[in-house]
BALUMTI-949675 format. One record per residue (C-alpha): residue number from 1; x, y, z. Coordinates in steps of 0.25 Angstrom, whole numbers, plus 5000, padded with zeros to 4 digits. Layout:
<recs>
REC   seq      x      y      z
REC   NUM      X      Y      Z
...
</recs>
This chain:
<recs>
REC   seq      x      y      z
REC     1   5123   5293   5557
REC     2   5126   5288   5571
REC     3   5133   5277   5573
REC     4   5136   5271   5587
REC     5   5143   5259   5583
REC     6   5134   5252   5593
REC     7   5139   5236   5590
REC     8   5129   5228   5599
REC     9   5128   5213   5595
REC    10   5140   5212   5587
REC    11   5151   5203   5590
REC    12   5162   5207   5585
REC    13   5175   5197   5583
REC    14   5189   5204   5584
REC    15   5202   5198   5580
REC    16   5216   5203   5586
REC    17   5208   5208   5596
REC    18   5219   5208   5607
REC    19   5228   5218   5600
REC    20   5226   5234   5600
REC    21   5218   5237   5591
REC    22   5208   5226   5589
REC    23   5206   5225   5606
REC    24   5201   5240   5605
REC    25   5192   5235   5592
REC    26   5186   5224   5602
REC    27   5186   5235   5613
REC    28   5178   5242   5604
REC    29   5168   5234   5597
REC    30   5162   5230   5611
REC    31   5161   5243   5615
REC    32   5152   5244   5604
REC    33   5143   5232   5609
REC    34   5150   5221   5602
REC    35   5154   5207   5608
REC    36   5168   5206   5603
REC    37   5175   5193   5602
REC    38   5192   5197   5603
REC    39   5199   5188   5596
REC    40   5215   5186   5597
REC    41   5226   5178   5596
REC    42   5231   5181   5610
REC    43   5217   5179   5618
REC    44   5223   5188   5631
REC    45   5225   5201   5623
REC    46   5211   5197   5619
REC    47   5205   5194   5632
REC    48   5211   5207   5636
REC    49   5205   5214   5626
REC    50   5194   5207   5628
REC    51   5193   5211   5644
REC    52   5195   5224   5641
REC    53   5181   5225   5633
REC    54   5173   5216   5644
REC    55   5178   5226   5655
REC    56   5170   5236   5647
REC    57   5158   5228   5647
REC    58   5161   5222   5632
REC    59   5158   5210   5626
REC    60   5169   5202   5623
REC    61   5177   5190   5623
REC    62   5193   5186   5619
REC    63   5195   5174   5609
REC    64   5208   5168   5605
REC    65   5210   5164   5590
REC    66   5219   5163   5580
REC    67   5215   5172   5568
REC    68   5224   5164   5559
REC    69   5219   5150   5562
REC    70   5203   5148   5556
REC    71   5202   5138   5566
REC    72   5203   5147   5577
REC    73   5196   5156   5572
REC    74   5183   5148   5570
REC    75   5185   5142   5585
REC    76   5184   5157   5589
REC    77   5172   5160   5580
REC    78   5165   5151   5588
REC    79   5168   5154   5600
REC    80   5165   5169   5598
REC    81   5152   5164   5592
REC    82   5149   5156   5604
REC    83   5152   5170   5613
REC    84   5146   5181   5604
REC    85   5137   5172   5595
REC    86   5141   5179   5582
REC    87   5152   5189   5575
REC    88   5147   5202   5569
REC    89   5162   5210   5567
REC    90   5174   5203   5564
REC    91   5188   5213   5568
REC    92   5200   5205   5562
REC    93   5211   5212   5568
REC    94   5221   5199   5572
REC    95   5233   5205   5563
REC    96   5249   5209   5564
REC    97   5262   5208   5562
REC    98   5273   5199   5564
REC    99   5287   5204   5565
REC   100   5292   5194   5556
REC   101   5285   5200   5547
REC   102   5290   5215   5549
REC   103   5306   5220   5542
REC   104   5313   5228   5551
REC   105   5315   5240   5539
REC   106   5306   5247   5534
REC   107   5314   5248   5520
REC   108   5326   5240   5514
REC   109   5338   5247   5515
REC   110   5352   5241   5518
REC   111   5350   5240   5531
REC   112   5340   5229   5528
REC   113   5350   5220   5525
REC   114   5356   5219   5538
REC   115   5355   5206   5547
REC   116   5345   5209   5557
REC   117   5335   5217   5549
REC   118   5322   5211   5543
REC   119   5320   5215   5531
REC   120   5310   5211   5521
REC   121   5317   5201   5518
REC   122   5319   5195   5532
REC   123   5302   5193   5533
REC   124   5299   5182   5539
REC   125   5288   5174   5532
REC   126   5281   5171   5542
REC   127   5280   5182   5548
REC   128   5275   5187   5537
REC   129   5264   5177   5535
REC   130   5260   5177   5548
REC   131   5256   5191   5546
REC   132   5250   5190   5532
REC   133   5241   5178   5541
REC   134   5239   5185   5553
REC   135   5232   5199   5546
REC   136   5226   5191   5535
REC   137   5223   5180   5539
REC   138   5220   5184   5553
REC   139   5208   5193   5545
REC   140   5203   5183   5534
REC   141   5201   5171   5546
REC   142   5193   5177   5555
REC   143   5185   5183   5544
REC   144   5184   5171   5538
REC   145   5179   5165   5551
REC   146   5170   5176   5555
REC   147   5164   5183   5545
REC   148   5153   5171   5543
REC   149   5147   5176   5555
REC   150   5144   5189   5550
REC   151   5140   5187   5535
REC   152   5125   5193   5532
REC   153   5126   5201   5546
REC   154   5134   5213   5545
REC   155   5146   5207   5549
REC   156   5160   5216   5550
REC   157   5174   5214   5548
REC   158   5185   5223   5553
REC   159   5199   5220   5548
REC   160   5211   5227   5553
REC   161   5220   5231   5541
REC   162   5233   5241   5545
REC   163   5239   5253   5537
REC   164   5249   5244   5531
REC   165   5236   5241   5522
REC   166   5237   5254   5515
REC   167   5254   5254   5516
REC   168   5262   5242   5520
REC   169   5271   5248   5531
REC   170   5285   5247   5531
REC   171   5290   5232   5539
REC   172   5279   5226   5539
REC   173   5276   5220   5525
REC   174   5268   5207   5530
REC   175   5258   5215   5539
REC   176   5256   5227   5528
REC   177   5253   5215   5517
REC   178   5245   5209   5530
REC   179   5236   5221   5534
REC   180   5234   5222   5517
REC   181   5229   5211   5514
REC   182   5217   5212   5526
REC   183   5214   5225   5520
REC   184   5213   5218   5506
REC   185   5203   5206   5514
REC   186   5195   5217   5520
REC   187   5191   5221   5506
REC   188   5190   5208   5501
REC   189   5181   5203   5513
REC   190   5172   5216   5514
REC   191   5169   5213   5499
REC   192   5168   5197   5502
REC   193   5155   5199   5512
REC   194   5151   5213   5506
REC   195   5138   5206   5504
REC   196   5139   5196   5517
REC   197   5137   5206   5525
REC   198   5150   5209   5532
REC   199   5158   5223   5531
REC   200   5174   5220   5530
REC   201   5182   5233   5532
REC   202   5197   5233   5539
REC   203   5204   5243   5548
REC   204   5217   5247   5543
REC   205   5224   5255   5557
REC   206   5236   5264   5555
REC   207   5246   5265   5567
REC   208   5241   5260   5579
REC   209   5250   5253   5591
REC   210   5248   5240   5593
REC   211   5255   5226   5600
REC   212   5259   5222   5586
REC   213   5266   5237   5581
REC   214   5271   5243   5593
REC   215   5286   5239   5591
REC   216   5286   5244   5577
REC   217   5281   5256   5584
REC   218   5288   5259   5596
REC   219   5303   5255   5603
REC   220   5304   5249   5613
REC   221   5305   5261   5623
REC   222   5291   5266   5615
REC   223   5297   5276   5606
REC   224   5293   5278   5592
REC   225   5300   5270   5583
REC   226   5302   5276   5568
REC   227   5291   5268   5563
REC   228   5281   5276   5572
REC   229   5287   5288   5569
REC   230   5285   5285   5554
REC   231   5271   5280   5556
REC   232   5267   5292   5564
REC   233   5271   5303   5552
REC   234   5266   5294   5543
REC   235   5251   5295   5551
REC   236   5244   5309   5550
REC   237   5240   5307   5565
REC   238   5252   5306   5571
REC   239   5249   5295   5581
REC   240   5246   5281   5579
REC   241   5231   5276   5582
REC   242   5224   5272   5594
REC   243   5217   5259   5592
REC   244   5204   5265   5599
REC   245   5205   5275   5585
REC   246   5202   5262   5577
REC   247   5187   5261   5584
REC   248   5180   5271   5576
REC   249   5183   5264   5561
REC   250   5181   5249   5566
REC   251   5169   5254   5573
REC   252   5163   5261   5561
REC   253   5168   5248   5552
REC   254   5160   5238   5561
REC   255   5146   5246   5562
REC   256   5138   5241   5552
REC   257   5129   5254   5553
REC   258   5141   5263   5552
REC   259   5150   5257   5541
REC   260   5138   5248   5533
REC   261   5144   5250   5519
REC   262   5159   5249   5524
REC   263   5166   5237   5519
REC   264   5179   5234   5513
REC   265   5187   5246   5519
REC   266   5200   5247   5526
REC   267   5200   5260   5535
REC   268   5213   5265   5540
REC   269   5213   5270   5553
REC   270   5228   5277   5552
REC   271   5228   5290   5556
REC   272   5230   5296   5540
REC   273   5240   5286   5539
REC   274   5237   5280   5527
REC   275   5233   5293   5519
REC   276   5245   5300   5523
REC   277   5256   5300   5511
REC   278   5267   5306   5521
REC   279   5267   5321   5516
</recs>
C-alpha cells in the first residue's frame, strides 16, 4: 500500500507551535496541504514560525493564547473558525519545565545538604504545579475546547509525551510526573471518543534540543556537560534527534488512510533509548 500523506482540506490546530519541535510539526503539516492555525503563548515565535511556512507557499496563520486559561482558548477557537472554518487535527504540544521545579542532584548524598543546593526537598511548590498545569492541563483544555469540532468526522489528536513517560529522569520529578500523566490521558481519551470518531495517540521524543533543555545540556562555552554524556551512552544511536526525524510517526499517526486502527498508543521516537537496559 502507497501512502502520500496527501492532507488537503484539513486544518490542523497546533499548540506550542513557536518552540523546535512543534514549529517543524506546523512546517510540515502544511507542506502536506493542510491549513495550520500555530497557536503559542509568545505570538512572535509563532508569527515567525508561521512566516516561515507562507514564504513556502503554505497556509497558515500565528494565534496568541493561553492553553492554561478556557477563556483563551475558546476566543481562539473562534477566531481560527472564522480563518479556516473548521479543525480536522489537534497537535497539543504547549508543555515544559520550570526550574523551580528541577533539583540540582541527581541522587541525595551529603553534599545535598549543603546551603546553596536544591535538593528534593527545596522544590518549589509552584514551580512544580506550574508544570503539572502546564503538560496536563495545557493537553486536557485545548482538547476539551477542540475536540467538539471533530466528533463524527475523523478527527485526530497528537499529544506530545517525553521519555520520562517510560523512566522519570533524574532532576526533574514534576515534569517526568508531568509528561506521565499525558500519556495516561492519551489513553483515556482515545478510549473516550473510540466511537466518536477521533483517534488519540501521543508522541513520546527521546533527546532532542530544544530552548527549554539546552542548559541542562550544554555549558555555557557549548561543551557537553555530564548529563549529555550520560544521555548519549544511554542512547543506541549516539546522537540526539533532529526534530525533522519526528515527521515520519506524526505524519503516519494523523493520516486516517495510514494509521486507521491506531489509537491510544504512545510511540517513542528515541533512538533505542527506552529499550536499551545499559549492557
Amino acid at each position: 500500500m502507497k501512502f502520500d500523506h496527501d492532507l488537503t482540506g484539513k486544518v490542523a490546530v497546533v499548540t506550542g507551535a513557536g518552540g523546535v519541535l512543534c514549529s517543524d510539526f506546523a512546517s510540515l503539516l502544511a507542506e502536506n496541504g493542510a491549513k495550520v492555525a500555530l497557536l503559542d503563548l509568545n505570538l512572535e515565535a509563532a508569527q515567525a514560525a508561521t512566516d516561515k511556512i507562507t514564504a513556502k507557499g503554505g497556509i497558515a496563520k500565528a494565534f496568541k493564547v493561553n492553553c492554561l486559561e478556557k477563556e483563551s482558548l475558546e476566543e481562539t477557537k473562534a477566531a481560527v473558525l472564522s480563518e479556516f472554518g473548521k479543525v480536522d487535527i489537534l497537535i497539543n504540544g504547549a508543555g515544559g519545565n520550570n526550574p523551580k521545579g528541577t533539583t540540582d542532584d541527581e541522587f541525595y548524598t551529603d553534599e545535598s545538604a549543603k546551603e546553596g543546593v536544591k535538593s528534593f526537598f527545596e522544590l518549589d511548590k509552584s514551580g512544580i504545579e506550574f508544570v503539572l498545569h502546564l503538560n496536563y492541563m495545557g493537553t486536557l483544555l485545548p482538547t476539551q475546547v477542540f475536540a467538539p469540532l471533530m466528533i463524527g468526522k475523523d478527527g485526530v489528536i497528537i499529544n506530545i509525551s517525553s521519555m520520562n513517560a517510560f523512566r522519570p529522569l533524574t532532576k526533574i520529578p514534576a515534569y517526568s510526573a508531568a509528561k506521565s500523566s499525558v500519556s495516561n490521558l492519551t489513553q483515556w481519551l482515545a478510549t473516550y471518543f473510540a466511537k466518536a470518531g477521533i483517534r488519540v495517540n501521543a508522541i513520546a521524543p527521546g533527546f532532542f534540543v530544544t530552548k527549554q533543555n539546552k542548559d541542562l545540556l550544554f555549558n555555557a562555552d557549548g561543551t557537553p556537560t555530564p548529563r549529555t554524556h550520560k544521555i548519549l551512552n544511554a542512547t543506541p544511536m549516539g546522537r540526539f534527534g533532529e526534530a525533522s526525524e519526528l515527521g515520519g510517526t506524526l505524519m503516519w499517526l494523523v493520516d486516517n488512510k495510514a494509521s486507521s486502527f491506531v489509537t491510544g498508543v504512545v510511540v517513542p521516537v528515541d533512538g533505542g533509548f527506552s529499550a536499551y537496559s545499559g549492557v
